[in-house]
C-alpha positions as CSV (number, residue, x, y, z in Angstrom):
1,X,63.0,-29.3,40.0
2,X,59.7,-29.3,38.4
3,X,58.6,-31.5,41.3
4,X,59.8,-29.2,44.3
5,X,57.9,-26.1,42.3
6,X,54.9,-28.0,42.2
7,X,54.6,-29.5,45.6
8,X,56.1,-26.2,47.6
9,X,53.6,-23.5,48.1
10,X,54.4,-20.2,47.2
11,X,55.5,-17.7,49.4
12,X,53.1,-15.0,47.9
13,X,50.4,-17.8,48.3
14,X,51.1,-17.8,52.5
15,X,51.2,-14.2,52.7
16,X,47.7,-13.8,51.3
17,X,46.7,-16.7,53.3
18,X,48.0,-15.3,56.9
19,X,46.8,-11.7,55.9
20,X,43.1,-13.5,55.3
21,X,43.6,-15.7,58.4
22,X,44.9,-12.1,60.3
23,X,42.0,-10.0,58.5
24,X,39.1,-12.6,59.8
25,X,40.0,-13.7,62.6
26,X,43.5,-12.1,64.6
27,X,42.0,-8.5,63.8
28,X,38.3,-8.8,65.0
29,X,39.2,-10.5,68.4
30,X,42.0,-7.9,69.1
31,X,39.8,-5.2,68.3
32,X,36.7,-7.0,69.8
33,X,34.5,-6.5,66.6
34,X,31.8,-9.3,67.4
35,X,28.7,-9.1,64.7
36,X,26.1,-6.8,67.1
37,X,29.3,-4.0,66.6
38,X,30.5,-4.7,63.3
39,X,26.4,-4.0,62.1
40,X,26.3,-0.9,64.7
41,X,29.5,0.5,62.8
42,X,28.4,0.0,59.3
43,X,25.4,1.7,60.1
44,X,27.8,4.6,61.6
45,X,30.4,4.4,58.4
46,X,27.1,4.8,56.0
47,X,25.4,7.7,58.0
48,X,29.3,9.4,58.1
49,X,29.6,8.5,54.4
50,X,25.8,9.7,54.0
51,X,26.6,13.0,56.6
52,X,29.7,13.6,53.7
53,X,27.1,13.5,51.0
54,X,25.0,15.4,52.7
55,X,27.1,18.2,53.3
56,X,28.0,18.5,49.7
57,X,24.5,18.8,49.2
58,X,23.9,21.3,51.8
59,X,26.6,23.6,50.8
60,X,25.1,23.0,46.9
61,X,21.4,23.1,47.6
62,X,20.6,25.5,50.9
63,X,22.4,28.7,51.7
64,X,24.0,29.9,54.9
65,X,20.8,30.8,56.3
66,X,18.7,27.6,55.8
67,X,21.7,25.5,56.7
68,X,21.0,27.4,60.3
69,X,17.0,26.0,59.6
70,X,18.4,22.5,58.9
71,X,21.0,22.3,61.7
72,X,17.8,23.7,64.1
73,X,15.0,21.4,63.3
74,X,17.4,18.4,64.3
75,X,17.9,20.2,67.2
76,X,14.3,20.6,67.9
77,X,14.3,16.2,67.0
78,X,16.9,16.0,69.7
79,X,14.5,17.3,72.3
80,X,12.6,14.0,72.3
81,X,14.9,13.0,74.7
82,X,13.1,15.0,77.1
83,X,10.1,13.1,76.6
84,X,11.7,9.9,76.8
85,X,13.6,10.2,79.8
86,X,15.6,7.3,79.4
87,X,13.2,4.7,79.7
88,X,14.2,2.9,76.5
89,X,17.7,2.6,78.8
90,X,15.7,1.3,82.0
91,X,13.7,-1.0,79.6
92,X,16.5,-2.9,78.0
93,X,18.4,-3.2,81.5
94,X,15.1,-4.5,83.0
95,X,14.3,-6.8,80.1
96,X,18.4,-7.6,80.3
97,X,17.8,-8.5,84.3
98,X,14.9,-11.0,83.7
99,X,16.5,-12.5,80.4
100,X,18.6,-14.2,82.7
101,X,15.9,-16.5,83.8
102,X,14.4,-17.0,80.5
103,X,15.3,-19.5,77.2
104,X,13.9,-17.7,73.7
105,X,13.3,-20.2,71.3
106,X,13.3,-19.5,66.9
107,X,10.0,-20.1,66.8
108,X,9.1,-16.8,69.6
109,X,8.4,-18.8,72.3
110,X,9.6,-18.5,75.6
111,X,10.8,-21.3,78.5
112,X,12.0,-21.0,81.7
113,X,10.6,-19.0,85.1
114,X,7.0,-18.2,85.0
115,X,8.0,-15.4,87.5
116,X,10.2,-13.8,84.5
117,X,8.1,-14.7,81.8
118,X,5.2,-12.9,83.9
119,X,7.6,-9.9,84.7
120,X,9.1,-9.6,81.3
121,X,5.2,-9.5,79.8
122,X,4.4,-6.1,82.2
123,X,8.0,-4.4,81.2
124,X,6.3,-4.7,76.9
125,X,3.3,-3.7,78.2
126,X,3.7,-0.6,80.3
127,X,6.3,0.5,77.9
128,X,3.9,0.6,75.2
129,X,1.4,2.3,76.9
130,X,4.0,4.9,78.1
131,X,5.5,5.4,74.4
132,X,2.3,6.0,72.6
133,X,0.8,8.6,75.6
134,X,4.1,10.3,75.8
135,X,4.0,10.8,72.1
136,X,1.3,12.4,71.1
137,X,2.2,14.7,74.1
138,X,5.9,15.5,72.4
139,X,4.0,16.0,69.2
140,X,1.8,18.8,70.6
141,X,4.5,20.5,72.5
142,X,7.4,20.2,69.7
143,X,4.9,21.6,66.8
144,X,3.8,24.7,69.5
145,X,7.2,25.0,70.8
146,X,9.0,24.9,67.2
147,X,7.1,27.5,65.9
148,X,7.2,29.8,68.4
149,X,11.3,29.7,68.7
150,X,10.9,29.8,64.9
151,X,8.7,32.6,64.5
152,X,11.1,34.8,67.5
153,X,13.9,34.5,65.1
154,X,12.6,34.4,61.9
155,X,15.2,35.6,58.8
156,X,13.6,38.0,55.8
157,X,12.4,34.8,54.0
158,X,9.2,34.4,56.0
159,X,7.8,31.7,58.0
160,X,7.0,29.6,54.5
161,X,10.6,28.1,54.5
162,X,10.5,26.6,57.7
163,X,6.4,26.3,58.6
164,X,5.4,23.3,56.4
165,X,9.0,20.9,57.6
166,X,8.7,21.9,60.8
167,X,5.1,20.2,60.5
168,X,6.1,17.1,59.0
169,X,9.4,16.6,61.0
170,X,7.1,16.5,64.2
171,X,4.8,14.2,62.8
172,X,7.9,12.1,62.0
173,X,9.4,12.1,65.2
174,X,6.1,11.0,66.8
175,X,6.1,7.6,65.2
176,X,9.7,7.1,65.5
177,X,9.5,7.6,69.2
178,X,6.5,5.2,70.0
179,X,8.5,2.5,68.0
180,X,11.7,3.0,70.0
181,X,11.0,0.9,72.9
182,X,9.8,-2.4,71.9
183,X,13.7,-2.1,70.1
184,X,15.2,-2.0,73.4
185,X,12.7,-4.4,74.4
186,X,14.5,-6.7,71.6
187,X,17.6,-5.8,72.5
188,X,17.1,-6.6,76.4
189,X,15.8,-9.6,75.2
190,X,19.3,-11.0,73.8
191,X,18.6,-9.6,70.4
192,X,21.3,-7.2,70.1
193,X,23.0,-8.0,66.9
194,X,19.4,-8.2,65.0
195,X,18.5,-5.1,66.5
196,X,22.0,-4.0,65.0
197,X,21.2,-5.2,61.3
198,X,17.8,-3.1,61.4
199,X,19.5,-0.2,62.4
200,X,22.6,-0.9,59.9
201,X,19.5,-1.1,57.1
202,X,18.1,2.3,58.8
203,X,20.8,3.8,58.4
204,X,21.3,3.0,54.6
205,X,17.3,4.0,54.3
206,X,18.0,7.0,55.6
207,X,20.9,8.4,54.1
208,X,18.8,7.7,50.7
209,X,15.5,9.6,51.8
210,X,17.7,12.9,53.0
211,X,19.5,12.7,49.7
212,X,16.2,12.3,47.7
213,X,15.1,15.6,49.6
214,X,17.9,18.0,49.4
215,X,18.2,16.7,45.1
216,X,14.4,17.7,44.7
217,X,15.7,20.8,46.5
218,X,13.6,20.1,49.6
219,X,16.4,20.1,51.9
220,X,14.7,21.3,55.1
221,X,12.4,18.2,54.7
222,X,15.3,16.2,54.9
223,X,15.4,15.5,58.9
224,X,11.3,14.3,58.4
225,X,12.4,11.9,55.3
226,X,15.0,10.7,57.7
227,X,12.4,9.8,60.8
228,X,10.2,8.4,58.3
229,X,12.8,5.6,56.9
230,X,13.8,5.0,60.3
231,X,10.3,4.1,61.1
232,X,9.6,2.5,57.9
233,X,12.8,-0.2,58.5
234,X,12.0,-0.5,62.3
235,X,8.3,-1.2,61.6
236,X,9.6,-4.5,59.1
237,X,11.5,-5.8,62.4
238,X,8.5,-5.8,64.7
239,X,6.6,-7.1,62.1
240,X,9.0,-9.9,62.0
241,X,9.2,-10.4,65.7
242,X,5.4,-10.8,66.3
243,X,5.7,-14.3,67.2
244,X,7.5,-12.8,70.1
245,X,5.7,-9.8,70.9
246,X,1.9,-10.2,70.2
247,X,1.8,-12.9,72.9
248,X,3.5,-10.7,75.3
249,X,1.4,-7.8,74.9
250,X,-1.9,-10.2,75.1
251,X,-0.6,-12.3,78.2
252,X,-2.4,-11.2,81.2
253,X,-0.2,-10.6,84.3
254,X,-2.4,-9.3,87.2
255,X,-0.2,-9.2,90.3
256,X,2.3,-11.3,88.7
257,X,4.4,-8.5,86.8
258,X,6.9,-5.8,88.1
259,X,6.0,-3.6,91.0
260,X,7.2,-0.6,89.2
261,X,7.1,2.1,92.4
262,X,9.4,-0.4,94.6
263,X,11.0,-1.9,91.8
264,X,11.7,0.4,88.9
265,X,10.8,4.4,89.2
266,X,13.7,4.6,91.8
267,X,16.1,3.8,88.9
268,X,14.0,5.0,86.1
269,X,13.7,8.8,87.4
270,X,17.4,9.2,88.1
271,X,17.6,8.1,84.7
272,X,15.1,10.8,83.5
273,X,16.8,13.6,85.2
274,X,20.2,12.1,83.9
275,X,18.9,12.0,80.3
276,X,17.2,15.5,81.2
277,X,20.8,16.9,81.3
278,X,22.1,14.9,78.2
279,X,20.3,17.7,76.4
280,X,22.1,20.8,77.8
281,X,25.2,18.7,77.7
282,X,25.1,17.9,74.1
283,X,22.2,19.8,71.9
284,X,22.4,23.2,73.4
285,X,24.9,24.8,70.8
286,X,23.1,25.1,67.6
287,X,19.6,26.7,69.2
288,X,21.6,29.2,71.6
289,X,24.2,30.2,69.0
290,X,21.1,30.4,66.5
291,X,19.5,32.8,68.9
292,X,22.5,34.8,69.8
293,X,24.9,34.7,66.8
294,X,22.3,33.5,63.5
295,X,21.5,30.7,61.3
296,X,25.0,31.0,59.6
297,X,27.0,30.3,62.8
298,X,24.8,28.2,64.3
299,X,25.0,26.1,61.1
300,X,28.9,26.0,61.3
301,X,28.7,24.6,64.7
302,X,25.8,22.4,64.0
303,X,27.8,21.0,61.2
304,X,30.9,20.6,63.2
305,X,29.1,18.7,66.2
306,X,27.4,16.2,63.2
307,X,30.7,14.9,62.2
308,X,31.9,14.6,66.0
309,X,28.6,13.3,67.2
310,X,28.6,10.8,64.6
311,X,32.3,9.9,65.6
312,X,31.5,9.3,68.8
313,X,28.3,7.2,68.4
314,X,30.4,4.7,66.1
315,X,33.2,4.5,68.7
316,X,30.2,4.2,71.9
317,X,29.0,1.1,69.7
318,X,31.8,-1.0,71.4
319,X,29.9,-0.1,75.0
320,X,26.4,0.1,74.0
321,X,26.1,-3.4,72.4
322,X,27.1,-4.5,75.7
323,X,24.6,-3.0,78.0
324,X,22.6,-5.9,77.6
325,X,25.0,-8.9,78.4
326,X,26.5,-6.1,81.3
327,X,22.9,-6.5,82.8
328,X,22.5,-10.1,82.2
329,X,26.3,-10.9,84.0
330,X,25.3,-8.7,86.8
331,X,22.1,-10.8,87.3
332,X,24.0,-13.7,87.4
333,X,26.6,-12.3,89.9
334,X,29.0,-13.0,87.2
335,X,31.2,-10.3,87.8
336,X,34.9,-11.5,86.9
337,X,33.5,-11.7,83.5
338,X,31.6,-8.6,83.5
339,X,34.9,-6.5,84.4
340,X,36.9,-8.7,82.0
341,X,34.2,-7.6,78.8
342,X,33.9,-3.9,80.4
343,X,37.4,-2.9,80.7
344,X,38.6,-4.6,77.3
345,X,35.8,-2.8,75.3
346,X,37.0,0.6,76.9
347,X,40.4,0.4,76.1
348,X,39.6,-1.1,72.4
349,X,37.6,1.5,72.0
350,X,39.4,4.9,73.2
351,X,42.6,3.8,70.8
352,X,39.7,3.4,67.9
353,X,38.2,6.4,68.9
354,X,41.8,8.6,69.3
355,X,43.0,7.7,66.1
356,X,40.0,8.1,64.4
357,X,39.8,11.7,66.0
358,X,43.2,12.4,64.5
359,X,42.7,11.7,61.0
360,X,39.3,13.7,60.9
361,X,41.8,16.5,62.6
362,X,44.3,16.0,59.6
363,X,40.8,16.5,57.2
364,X,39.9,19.8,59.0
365,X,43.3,21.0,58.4
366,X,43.6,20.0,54.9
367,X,40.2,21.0,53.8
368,X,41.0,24.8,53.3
369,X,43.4,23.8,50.8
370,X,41.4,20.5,49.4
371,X,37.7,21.7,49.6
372,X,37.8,25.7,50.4
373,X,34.0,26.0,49.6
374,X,33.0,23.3,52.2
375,X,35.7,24.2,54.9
376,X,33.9,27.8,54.7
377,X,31.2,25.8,56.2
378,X,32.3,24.2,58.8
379,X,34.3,25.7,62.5
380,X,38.4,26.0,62.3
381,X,40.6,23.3,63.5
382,X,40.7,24.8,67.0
383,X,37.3,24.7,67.7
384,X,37.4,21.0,65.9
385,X,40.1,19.9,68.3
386,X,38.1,21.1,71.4
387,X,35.8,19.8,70.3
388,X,36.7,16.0,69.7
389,X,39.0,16.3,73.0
390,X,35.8,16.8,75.0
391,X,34.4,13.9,72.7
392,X,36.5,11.6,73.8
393,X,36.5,12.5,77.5
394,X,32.6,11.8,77.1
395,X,33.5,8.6,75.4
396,X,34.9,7.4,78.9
397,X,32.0,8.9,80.7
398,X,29.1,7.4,78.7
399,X,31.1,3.9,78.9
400,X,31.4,4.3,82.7
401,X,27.7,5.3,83.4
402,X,27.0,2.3,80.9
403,X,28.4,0.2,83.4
404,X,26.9,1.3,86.5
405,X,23.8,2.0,85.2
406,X,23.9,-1.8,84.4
407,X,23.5,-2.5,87.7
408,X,19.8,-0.9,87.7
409,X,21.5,2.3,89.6
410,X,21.9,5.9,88.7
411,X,25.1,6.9,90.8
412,X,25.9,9.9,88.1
413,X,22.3,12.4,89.1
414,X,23.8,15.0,90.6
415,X,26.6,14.9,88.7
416,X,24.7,14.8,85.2
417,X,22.9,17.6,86.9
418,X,25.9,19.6,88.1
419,X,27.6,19.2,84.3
420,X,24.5,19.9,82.7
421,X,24.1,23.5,84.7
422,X,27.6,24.4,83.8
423,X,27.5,24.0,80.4
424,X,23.9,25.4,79.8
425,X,25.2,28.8,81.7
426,X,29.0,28.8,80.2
427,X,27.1,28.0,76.5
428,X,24.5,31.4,76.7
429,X,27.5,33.4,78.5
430,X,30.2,32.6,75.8
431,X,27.3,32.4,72.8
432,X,26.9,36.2,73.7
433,X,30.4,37.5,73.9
434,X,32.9,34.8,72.2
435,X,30.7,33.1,69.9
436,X,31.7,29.1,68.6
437,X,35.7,29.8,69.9
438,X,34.1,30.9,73.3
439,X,31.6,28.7,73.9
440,X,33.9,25.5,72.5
441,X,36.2,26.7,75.5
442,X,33.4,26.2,77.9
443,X,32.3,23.1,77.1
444,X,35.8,21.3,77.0
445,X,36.8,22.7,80.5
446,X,33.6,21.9,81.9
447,X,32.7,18.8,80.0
448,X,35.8,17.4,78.5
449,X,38.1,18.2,82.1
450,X,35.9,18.3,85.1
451,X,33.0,15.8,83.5
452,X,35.6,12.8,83.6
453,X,37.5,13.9,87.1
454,X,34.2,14.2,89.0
455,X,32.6,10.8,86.5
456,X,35.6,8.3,87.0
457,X,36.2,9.3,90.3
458,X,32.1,8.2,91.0
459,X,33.1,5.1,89.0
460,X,35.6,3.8,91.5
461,X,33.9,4.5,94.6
462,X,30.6,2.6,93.7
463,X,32.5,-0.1,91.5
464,X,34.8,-0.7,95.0
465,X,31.7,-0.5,96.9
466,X,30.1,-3.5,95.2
467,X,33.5,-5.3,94.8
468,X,33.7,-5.3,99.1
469,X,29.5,-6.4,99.8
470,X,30.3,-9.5,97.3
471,X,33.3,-10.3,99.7
């Protein structure tokens, strides 16, 4: 007897075994967690953990009023994307495109076509030069522009509660945004999941740095602190990857790079008026319901579209860690594989993404009862389920464009431009005369209904399109 105890393994012993085997292996492939996403979503769970601090320290630290400030000046941050114009996009598909023809070795060096190497060299280099004009530019105009919209709705405390962050969050933003393309540079390059890790570590900076502001009760420095340990972490990366870079940025290409007018700017300003629209789409609420309702309803709303937008960033990771490979595949006319990895990461991530959305529903719901001073703060459970509805209909969207866009293509302009018309006009209508409830209306039916009819429908025509020329 003592023999068969000793030799038999115990049944809680294969349990814990298959639940480890399940946990590490069975559960990441079914869910298609690979290490570039698991980093992306760590850095999401930390900022959501962080965005949960964060709002316990904004209902402790500012009042109504300056959470309408806060929820603003990221606004304002937002409105870089004007200035970028999706060329960090462009410049990882490119880089993506010409990967394809290259070997990158530990060391930083680089094997493999000339041609590419050449190319790849004039992509760094014109990005660059492009990043650092357009951002002393943004600076000029965001500082001028902030204080003016600032100053035309100013509250009784005066223009000292808002004058001095307003300054420093520009100055943040500027350094933040001339480092952001050499990242997708890295990330074009095959370097997804390091580019991952830094922005995993970003994250963590960053949630420490806004904390660190609103507890020495400089809470509308917070978004600056934020920019500033993003830049301070993404600056250690480049540093890192100089090997890489420096030669790249010193090679001399002549005629040997990318023709950029035949090659590039019909893709790129698609992109820009596409990424032009993103804005209205997405950032418009807090500023107009600022200007038409106040700082203490635009702060609700801000504060409900943070814990949605940061939702739907974790669930996009699942697309946007792909964007790479999808150019790479499509370079090598691999396109079995490309649908295979496409349509797999969509449906993983829409299940993640509606269950998520339901138990931050159940939260909203519960929070009157569980934490009344916070739920005071943020919209009602209506609004909330408009509003992650039209957040998962834009999950699909952004996945589809993610694809095509792969292809160095823009098929969505005019109907980014068509969405982005709608919901700018239904926003300033509804922000008048229905306030949050009114304007959450709008953007569901326009975004969340007509978005993904008129966005999928685009999808099938130009993925069947492509499907019948390889024939």
């Amino acid at each position: 007897m003592l023999t068969e105890t000793k030799t038999s393994p115990r049944p809680s012993g294969s349990i814990w075994l298959a639940l480890r085997d399940f946990i590490r292996y069975k559960l990441p492939h079914a869910i298609g967690l690979d290490r570039a996403i698991a980093f992306t979503v760590l850095g999401r769970v930390v900022q959501g953990l962080g965005s949960v601090g964060s709002v316990l320290l904004i209902v402790h630290f500012l009042s109504a009023a300056e959470q309408g400030y806060y929820y603003a000046l990221w606004s304002l941050v937002a409105l870089q994307s004007v200035f970028e114009l999706g060329f960090s996009f462009v410049i990882l598909q490119v880089a993506a495109h010409e990967r394809a023809h290259l070997e990158f070795r530990p060391d930083g060096t680089i094997t493999g076509s000339e041609t590419a190497h050449f190319r790849l060299a004039s992509l760094l280099q014109r990005a660059v030069r492009w990043y650092t004009s357009a951002a002393m530019v943004m600076g000029v105009v965001l500082l001028v522009g902030g204080m003016r919209f600032f100053s035309l709705h100013q509250q009784p405390q005066g223009p000292e509660i808002w004058l001095l962050p307003l300054r420093v969050t520009v100055l943040a933003c500027a350094i933040t945004f001339s480092i952001g393309p050499v990242l997708s540079f890295l990330e074009g390059c095959g370097q997804v999941a390091q580019v991952a890790r830094m922005r995993f570590f970003q994250s963590t900076v960053s949630v420490a740095a806004s904390w660190t502001a609103m507890l020495s009760h400089h809470g509308l420095f917070s978004p600056a602190m934020v920019l500033l340990g993003q830049g301070f972490v993404a600056s250690l990366l480049l540093v890192s990857r100089r090997k890489l870079l420096l030669p790249l940025l010193r090679m001399h290409v002549a005629h040997m790079g990318i023709n950029w007018r035949r090659e590039v700017w019909p893709f790129q300003w698609k992109i820009a008026v596409s990424w032009l629209c993103d804005y209205f789409i997405f950032q418009l609420f807090t500023p107009v319901l600022f200007a038409f309702r106040g700082p203490v309803e635009a702060g609700r709303m801000g504060l409900s579209m943070n814990i949605v937008t940061q939702l739907s960033a974790m669930m996009l990771a699942w697309m946007t860690t792909k964007a790479a490979p999808f150019g790479s595949l499509i370079a090598k006319k691999d396109t079995p594989e490309l649908d295979r990895m496409f349509f797999r990461s969509l449906w993983q991530s829409i299940s993640l993404f509606a269950g998520a959305a339901t138990l931050v529903l159940m939260g909203v719901l519960a929070a009157p009862y569980i934490l009344p001073k916070i739920s005071s703060r943020i919209e009602g459970w209506p609004i909330f389920l408009l509003l992650l509805l039209t957040a998962l209909s834009s999950h699909v969207v952004q996945s589809q464009a993610i694809y095509l866009r792969a292809h160095k293509c823009e098929p969505f302009l005019v109907q980014s431009i068509v969405i982005a018309f709608c919901t700018a006009g239904s926003v300033i209508v509804f922000a008048k005369t229905s306030g949050a409830l009114g304007v959450s209306l709008a953007y569901f039916a326009v975004l969340g209904v007509a978005g993904i009819i008129s966005a999928t429908a685009i999808f099938r025509t130009k993925r069947n399109e492509w499907a019948e020329a390889e024939i």
